[in-house]
N, CA, C and O of each residue as an XYZ file, in Angstrom:
452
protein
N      95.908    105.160    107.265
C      94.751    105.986    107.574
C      95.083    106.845    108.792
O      95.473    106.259    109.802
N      94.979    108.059    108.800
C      95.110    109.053    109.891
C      94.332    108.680    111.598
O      93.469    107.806    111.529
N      94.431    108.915    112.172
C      93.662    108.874    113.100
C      92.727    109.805    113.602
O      93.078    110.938    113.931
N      91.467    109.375    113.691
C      90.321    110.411    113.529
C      90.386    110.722    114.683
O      90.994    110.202    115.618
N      89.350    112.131    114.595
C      89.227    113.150    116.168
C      88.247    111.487    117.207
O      88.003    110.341    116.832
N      88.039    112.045    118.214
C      87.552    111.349    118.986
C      88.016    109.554    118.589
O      87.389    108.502    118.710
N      88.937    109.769    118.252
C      89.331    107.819    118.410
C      88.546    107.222    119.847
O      88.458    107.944    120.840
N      88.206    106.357    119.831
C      87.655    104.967    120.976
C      88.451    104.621    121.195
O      89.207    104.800    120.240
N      89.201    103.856    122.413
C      89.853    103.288    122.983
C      89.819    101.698    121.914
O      88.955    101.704    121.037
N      90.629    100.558    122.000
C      90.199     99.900    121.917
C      89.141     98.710    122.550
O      88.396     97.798    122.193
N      89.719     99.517    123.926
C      88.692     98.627    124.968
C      87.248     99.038    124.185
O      86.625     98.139    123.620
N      86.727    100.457    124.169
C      85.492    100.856    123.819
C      84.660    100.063    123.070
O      83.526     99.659    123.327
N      85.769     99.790    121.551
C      85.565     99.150    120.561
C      85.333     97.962    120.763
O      84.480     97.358    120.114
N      86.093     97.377    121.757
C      85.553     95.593    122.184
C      84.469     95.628    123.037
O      83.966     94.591    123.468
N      84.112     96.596    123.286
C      83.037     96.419    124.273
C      82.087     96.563    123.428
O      81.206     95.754    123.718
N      81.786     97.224    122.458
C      80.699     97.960    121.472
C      80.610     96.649    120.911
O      79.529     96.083    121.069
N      81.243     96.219    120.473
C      81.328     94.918    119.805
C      81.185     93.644    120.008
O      81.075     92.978    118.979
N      81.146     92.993    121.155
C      80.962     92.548    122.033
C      78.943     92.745    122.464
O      78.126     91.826    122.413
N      78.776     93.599    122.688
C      77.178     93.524    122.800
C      76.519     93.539    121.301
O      75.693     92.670    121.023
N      76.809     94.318    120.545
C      76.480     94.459    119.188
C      76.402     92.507    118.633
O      75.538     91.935    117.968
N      77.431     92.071    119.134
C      77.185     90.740    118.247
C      76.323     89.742    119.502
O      76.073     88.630    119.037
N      75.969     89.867    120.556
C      75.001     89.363    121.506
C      73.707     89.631    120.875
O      72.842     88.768    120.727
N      73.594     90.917    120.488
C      72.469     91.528    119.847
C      72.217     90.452    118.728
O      71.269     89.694    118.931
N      72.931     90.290    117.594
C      72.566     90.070    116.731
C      72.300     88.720    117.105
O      71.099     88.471    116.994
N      73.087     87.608    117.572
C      73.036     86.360    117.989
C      71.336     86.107    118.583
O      70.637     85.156    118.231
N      70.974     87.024    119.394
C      69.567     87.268    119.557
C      68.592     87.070    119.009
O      67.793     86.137    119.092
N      68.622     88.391    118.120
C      67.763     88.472    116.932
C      67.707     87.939    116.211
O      66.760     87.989    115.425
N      68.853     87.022    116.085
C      68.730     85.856    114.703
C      67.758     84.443    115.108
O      67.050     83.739    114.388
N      68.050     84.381    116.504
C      67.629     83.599    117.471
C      65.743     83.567    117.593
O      65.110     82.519    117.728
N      65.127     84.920    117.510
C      64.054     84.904    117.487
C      63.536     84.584    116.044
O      64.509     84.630    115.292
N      62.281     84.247    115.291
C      61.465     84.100    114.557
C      61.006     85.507    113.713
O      59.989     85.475    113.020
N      61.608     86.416    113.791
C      61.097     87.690    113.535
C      61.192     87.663    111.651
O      61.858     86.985    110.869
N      60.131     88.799    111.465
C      60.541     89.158    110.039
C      61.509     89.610    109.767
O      62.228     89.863    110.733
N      62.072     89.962    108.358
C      63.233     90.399    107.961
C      63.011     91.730    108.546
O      63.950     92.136    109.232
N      61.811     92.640    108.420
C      61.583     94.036    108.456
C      61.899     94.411    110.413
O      62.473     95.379    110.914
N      61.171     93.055    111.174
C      60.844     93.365    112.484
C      62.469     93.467    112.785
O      63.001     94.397    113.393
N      63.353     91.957    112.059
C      64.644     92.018    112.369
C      65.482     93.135    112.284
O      66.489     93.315    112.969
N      65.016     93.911    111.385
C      65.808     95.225    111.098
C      65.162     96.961    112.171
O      65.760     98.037    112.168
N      64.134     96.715    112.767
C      63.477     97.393    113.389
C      64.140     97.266    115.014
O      64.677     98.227    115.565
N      63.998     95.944    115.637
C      64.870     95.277    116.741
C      66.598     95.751    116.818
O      67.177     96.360    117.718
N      66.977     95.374    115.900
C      68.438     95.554    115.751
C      68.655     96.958    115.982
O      69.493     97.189    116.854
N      67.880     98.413    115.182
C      68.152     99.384    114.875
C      67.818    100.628    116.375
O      68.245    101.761    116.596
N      67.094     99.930    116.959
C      66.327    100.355    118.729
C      67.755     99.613    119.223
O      68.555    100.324    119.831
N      68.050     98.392    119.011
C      68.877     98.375    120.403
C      70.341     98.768    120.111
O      71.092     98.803    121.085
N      70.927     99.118    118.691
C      72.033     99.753    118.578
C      72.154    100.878    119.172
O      73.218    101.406    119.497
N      70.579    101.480    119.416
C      70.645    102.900    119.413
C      71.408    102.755    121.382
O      72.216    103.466    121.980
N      70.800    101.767    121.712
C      70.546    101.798    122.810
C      71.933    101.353    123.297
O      72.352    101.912    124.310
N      72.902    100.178    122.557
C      74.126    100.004    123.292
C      75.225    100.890    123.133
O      76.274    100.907    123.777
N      74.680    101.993    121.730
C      75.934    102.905    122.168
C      75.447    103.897    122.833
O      76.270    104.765    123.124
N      74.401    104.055    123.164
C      74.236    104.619    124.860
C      74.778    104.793    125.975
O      75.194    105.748    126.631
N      74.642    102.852    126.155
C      75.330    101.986    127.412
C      76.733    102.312    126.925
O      77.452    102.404    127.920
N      77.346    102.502    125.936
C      78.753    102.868    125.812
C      78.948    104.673    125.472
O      80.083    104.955    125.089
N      78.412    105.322    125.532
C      78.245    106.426    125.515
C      79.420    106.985    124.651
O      80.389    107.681    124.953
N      78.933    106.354    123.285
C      79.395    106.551    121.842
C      78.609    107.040    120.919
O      77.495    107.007    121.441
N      78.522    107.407    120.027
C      77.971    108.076    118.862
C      78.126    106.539    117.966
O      79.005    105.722    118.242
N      76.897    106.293    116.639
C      77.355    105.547    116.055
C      78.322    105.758    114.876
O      78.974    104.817    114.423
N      78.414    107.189    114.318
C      79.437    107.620    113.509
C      80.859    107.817    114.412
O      81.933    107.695    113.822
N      80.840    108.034    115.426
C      82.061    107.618    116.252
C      82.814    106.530    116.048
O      83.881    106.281    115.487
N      81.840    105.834    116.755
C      82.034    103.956    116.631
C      82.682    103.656    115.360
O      83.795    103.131    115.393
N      82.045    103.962    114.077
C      82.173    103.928    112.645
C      83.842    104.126    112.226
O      84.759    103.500    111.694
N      83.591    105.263    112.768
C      85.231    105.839    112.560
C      86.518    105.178    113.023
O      87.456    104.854    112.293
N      86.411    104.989    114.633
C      87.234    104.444    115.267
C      87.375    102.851    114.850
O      88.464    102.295    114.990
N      86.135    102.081    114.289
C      85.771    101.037    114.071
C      87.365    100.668    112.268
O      88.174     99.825    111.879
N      86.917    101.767    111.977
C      87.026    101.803    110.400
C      88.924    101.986    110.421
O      89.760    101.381    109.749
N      89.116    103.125    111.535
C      90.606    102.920    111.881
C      91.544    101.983    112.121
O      92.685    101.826    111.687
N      90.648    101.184    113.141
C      91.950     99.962    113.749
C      91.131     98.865    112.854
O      91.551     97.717    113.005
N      90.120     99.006    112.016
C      90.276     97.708    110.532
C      91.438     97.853    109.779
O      91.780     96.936    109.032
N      92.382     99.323    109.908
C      93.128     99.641    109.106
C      94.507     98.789    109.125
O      95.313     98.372    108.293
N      94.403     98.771    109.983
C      95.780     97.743    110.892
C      95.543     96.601    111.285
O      95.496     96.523    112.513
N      95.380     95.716    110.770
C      95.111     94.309    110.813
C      96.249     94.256    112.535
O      95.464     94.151    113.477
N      97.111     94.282    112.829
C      97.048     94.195    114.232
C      96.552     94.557    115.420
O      96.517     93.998    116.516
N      96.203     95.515    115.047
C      94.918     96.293    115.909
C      93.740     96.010    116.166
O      93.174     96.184    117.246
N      93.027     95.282    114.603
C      91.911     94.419    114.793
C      92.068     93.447    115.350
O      91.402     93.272    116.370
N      92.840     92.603    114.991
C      93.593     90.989    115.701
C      92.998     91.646    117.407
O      92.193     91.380    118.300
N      93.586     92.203    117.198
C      94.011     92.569    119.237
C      92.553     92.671    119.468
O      92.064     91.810    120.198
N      91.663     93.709    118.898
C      90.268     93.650    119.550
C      89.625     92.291    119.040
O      88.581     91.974    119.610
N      89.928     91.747    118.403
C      88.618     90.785    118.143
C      89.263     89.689    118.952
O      88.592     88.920    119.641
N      90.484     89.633    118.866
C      91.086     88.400    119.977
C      90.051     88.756    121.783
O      89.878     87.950    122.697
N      89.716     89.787    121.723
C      89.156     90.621    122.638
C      87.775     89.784    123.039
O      87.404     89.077    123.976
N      87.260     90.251    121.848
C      85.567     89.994    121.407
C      85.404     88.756    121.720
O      84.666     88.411    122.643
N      86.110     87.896    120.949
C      86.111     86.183    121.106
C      86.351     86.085    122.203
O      85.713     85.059    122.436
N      86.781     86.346    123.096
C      87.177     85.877    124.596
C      86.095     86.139    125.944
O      85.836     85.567    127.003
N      85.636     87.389    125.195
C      84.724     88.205    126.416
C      83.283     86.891    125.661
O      82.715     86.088    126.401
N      82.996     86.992    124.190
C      82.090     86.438    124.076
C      81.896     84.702    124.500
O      80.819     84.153    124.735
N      82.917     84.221    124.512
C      83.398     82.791    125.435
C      83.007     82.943    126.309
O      82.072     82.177    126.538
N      83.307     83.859    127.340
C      83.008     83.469    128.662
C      81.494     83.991    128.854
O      80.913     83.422    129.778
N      80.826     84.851    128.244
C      79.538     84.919    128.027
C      78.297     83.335    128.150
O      77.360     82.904    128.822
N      79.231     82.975    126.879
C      78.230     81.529    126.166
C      78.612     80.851    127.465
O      77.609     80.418    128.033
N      79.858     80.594    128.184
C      79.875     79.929    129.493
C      78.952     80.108    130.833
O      78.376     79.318    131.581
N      79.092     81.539    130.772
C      78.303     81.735    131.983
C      76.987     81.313    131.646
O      76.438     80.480    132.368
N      76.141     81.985    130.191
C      75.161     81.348    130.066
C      74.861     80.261    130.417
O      73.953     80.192    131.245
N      75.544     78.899    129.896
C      75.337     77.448    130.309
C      75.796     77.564    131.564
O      75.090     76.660    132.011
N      76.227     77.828    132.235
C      75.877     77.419    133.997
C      77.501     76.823    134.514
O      77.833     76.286    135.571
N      78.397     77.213    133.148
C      80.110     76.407    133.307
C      80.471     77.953    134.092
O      81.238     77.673    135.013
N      80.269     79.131    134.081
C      80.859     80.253    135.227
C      79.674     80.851    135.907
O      78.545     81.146    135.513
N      80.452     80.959    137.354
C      79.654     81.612    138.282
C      79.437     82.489    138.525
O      78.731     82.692    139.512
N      79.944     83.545    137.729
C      79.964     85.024    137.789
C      79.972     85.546    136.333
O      80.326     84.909    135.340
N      79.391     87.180    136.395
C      79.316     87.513    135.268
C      80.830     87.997    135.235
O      81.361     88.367    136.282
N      81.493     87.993    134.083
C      83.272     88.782    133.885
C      82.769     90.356    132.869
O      81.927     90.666    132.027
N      83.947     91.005    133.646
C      83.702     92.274    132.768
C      84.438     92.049    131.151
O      85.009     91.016    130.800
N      84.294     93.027    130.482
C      85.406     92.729    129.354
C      86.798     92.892    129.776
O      86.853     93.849    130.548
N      87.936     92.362    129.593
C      89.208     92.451    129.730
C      89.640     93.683    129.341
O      89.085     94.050    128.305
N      90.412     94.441    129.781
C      90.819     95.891    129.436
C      91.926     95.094    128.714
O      92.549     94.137    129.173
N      92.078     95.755    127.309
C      93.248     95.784    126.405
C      94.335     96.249    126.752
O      94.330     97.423    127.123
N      95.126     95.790    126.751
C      96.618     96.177    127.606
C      97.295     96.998    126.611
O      97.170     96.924    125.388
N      98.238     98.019    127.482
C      98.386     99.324    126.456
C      99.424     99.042    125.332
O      99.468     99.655    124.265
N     100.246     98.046    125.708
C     101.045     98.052    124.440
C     101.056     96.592    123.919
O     102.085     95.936    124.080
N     100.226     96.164    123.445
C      99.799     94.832    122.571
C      99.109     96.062    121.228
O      98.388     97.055    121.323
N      99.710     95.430    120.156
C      99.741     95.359    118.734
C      99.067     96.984    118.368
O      97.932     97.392    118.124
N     100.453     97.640    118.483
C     100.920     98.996    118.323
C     100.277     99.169    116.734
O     100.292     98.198    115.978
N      99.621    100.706    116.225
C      99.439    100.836    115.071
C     100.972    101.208    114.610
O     101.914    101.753    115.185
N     100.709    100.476    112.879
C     101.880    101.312    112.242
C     101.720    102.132    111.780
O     100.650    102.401    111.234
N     102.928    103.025    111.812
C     103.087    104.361    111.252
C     103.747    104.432    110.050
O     103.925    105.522    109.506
């Protein structure tokens, strides 16, 4: 797959991703209707690619790219899982500080060409 105009970093992408599944963990969490669930979800997507100051057809794209390369995904979701670990930790009261997401280091799991 080519690489689209405005590619995301992968950091971007772990970060987008990363709140996106807090979100949902949430919402699944509350009692809501199927309809309210889909109303909730659709306000605060709008709202975390805001906080990431992404487009969601952006996201989409860049998202849809490094699915292309199973090492690329590996690398962000190895990402996701880690930032979201220390999340569920801090929550329970095991860290004392909030952690940012880990910046993806530039040459871990190169696309192929």
């Amino acid at each position: 797959m080519p690489e689209p105009n405005n590619l995301l970093s992968r950091e971007s992408v772990a970060g987008v991703l990363v709140d996106l599944h807090i979100l949902e963990a949430a919402v699944q969490a509350k009692a809501y209707s199927e309809d309210s669930n889909k109303a909730v979800l659709a306000a605060y997507n709008k709202f975390i690619f805001e906080k990431h100051g992404v487009d969601s057809e952006q996201f989409a794209r860049s998202f849809d790219y490094y699915l292309s390369n199973s090492l690329q995904m590996d690398t962000i979701m190895g990402f996701v899982i880690e930032e979201l670990s220390k999340q569920e930790a801090l929550s329970r009261g095991k860290l004392e500080e909030s952690l940012e997401v880990m910046p993806i280091p530039a040459d871990a799991a190169s696309p192929i060409k």
